[in-house]
C-alpha positions in Angstrom: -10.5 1.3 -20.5 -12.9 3.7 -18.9 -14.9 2.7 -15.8 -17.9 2.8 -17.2 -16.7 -0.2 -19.8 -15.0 -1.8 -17.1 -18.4 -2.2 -14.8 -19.4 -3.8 -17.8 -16.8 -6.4 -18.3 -17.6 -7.1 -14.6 -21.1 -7.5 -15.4 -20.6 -10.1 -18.1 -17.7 -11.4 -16.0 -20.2 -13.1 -14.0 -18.8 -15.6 -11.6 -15.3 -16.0 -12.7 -12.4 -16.2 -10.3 -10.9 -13.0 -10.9 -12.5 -10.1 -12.4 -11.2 -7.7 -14.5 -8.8 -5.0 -13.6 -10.1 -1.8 -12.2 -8.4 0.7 -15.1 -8.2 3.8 -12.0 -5.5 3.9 -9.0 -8.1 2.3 -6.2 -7.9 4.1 -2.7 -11.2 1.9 -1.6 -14.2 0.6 -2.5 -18.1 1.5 -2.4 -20.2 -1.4 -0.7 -23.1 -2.2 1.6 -20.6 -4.7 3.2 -19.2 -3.6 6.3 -15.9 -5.0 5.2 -12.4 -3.6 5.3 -8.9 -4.0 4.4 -6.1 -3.5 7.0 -2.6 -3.2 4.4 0.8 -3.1 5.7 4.0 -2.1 3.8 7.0 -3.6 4.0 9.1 -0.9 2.5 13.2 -0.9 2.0 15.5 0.6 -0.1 19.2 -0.1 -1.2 20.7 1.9 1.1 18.0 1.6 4.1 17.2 -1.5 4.7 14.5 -0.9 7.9 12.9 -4.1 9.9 10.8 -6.6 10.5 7.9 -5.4 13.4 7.5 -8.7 15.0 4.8 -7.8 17.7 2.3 -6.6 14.8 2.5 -9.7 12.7 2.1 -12.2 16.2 -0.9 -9.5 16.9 -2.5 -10.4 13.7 -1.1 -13.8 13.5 -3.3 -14.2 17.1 -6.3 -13.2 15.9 -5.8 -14.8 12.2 -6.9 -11.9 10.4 -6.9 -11.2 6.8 -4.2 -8.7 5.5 -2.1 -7.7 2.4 1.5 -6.5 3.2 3.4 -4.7 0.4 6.7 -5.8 0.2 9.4 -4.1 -2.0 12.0 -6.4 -3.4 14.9 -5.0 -1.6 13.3 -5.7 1.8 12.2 -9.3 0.5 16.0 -9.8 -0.4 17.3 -8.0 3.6 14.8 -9.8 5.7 14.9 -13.8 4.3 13.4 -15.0 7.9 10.7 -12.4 8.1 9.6 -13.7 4.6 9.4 -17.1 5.8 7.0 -16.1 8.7 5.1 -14.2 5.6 5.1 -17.2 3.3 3.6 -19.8 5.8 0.7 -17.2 6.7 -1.7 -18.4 4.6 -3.7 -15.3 6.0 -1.5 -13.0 4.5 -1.9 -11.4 0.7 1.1 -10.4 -1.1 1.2 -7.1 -2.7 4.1 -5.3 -4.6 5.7 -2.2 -3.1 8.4 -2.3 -6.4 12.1 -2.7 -6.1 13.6 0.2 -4.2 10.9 2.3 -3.5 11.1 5.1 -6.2 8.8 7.8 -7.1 7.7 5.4 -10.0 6.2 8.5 -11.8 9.9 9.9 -12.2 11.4 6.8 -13.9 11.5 6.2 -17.3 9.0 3.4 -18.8 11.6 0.6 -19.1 12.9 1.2 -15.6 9.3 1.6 -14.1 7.9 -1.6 -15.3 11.6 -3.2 -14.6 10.9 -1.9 -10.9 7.7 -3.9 -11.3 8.6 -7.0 -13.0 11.7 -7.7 -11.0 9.9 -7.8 -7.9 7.3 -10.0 -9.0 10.0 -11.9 -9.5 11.2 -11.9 -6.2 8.3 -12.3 -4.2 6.6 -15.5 -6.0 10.2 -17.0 -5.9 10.8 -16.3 -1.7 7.1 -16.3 -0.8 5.9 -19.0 -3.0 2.9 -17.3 -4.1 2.0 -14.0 -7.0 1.7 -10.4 -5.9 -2.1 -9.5 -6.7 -1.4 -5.8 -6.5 1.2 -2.9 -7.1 1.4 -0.3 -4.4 3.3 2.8 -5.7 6.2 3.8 -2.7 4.8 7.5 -1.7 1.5 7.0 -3.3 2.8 8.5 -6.4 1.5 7.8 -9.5 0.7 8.8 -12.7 -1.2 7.2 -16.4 2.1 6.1 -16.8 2.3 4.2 -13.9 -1.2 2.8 -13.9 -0.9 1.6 -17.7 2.5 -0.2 -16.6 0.9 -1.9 -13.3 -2.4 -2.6 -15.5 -0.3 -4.4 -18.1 1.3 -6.5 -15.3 -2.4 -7.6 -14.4 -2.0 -5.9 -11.0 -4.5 -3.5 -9.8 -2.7 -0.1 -8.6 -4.0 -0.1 -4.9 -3.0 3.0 -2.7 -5.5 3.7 0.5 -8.7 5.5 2.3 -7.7 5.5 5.8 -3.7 7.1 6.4 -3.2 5.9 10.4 0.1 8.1 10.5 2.3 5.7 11.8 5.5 6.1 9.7 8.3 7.6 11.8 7.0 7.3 15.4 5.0 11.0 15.0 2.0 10.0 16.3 1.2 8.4 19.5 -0.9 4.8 19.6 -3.9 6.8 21.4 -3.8 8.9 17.8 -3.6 6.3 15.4 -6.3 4.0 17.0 -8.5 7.5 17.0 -7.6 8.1 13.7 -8.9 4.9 12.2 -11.4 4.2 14.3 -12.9 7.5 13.4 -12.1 7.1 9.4 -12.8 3.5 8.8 -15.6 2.8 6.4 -17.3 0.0 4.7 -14.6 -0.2 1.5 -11.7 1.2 3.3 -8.5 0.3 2.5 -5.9 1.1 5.6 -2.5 1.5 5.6 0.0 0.7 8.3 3.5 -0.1 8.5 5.3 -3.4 9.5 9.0 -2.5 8.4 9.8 -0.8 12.2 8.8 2.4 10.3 5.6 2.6 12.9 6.9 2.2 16.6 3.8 2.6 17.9 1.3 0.6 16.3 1.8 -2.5 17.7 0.3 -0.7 20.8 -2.5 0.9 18.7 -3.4 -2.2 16.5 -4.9 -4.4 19.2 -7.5 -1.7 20.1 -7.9 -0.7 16.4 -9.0 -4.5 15.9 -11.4 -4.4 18.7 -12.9 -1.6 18.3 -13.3 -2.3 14.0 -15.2 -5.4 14.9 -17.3 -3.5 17.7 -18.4 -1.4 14.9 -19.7 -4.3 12.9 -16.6 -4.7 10.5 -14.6 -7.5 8.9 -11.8 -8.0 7.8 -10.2 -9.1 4.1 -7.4 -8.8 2.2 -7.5 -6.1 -0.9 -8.0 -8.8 -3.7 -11.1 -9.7 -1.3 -12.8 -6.2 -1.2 -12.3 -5.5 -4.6 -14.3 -9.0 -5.6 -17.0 -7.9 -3.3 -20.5 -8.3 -5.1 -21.3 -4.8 -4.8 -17.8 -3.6 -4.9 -17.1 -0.4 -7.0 -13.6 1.3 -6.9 -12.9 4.5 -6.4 -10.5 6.5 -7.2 -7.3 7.7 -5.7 -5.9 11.6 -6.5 -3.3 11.3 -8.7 0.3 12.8 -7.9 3.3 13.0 -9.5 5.4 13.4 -5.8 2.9 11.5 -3.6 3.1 12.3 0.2 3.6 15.7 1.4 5.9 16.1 4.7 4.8 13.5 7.2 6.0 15.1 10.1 4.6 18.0 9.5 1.1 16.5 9.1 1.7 14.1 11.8 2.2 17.0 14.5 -0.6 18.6 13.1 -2.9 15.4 13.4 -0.9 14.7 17.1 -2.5 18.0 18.1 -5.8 17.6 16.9 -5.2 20.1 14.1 -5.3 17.9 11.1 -7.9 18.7 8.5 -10.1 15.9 6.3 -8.0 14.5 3.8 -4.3 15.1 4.8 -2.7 11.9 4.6 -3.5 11.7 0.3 -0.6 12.5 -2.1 0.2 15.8 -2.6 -1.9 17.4 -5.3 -0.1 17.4 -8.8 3.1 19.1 -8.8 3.4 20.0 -5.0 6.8 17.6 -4.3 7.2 16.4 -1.2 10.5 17.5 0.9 12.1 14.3 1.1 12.3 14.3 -2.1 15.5 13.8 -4.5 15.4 16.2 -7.4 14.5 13.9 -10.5 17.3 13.2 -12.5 17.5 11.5 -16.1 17.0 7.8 -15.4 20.2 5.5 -16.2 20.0 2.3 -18.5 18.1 -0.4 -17.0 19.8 -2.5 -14.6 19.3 -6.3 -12.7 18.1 -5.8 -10.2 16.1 -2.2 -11.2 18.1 0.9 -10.2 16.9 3.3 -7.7 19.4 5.8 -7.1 18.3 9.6 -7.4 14.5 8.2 -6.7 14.6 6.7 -3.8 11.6 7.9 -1.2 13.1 6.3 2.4 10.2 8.0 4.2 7.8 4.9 4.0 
């Protein structure tokens, strides 16, 4: 479906509950509404199994705000109390991050939509509620990837506004500049909550502040999307997704980082931490990860 037919179905959509599925990989939205999304990803994978950031969820918790956390399967599966906390958040959407955090555009299609299927599986069954979208680990993503997240009725979501806080590269003072400087009405933010971001627990409370100062609101991603005005745009595609984070985290650290670093790599530009892609194996339960795996997230 093109996006010219599918501002149409929205159209005649009228005032349904859900309206139909962006047919693009959405990295925000155009609006008049000074609304935003603030996303967090929950990210593990089989052999790394990361945390749960406490102080960020009883920061948002405290001031009840709307959010959507991506949660792969694996971490659902490591972290059974965290996902309780998550579950009885009624403030909290659920988004899926897929199994164990493979490039999905290097998996083969029964193993991609496997990844996708398994951990919709997964979350409804420990959190008690759907996943509304499909984050791809890395922000990789292909047609392939789209058409298999589509078919799932899950918009592909990636993000606008990069804060840098995977890997403890940036400072707080950074990412609250960052964001604060990048945020827009449709923005769609990504943060970290799986100990990944050691710093923006400090940064966040600021970052909320100074959002709302500006005029903003907050929803979750299913929430911007069904915005009256809402139209999605779209995200770059890229087969490898991020480039090297540390790299452009230093450079951003030191003022030095240019408009638009943070977006997957451009088509064929792999990103370092990358495993060489390997000939998928038969599909497995749960979804096999291993030569795929992206533990940078």
């Amino acid at each position: 479906m093109s996006l010219l037919l599918w501002l149409l179905a929205l159209l005649l959509n009228g005032d349904r509950t859900q309206p139909p599925i962006p047919p693009i990989a959405i990295s925000g939205v155009t609006t008049e509404e000074r609304a935003l999304a603030l996303t967090f990803d929950a990210c593990a994978t089989k052999k790394q199994a990361n945390g749960f950031d406490e102080k960020i969820f009883e920061i948002l918790q405290r001031e009840k705000i709307p959010v959507t956390i991506y949660m792969t399967g694996t971490w659902a599966e490591k972290h059974p109390s965290a996902v309780k906390q998550i579950a009885a958040a009624d403030w909290v959407e659920i988004g899926n991050h897929s199994y164990s955090h493979p490039r999905l555009t290097l998996l083969q299609p029964d193993r991609l939509r496997t990844q996708i299927r398994y951990t919709n599986r997964i979350l409804l069954d420990k959190v008690g509620r759907p996943a509304l979208s499909l984050r791809p680990p890395a922000g990789a993503w292909n047609q392939d990837v789209l058409r298999a997240a589509n078919q799932e009725n899950l918009p592909l979501v990636l993000w606008s506004v990069v804060s840098g806080d995977a890997g403890g590269h940036i400072p707080a003072d950074r990412i609250r500049h960052v964001v604060l400087e990048q945020a827009r009405p449709g923005s769609i933010v990504i943060f970290h909550i799986n100990k990944r971001g050691p710093f923006t627990h400090k940064a966040l409370p600021d970052i909320i502040t100074g959002l709302r100062e500006k005029g903003f609101r907050f929803v979750t991603v299913s929430q911007l999307l069904a915005l009256p005005d809402a139209q999605p745009t779209s995200a770059r595609q890229s087969r490898m997704g991020y480039k090297n984070l540390k790299s452009r985290a230093q450079k951003a650290n030191e003022g030095e980082a240019k408009p638009g670093e943070g977006a997957p790599a451009p088509e064929g530009q792999p990103s370092p931490d990358a495993a060489p892609p390997q000939e998928p194996a038969a599909p497995k339960q749960p979804p096999a990860g291993d030569g795929h795996e992206n533990s940078s997230g």
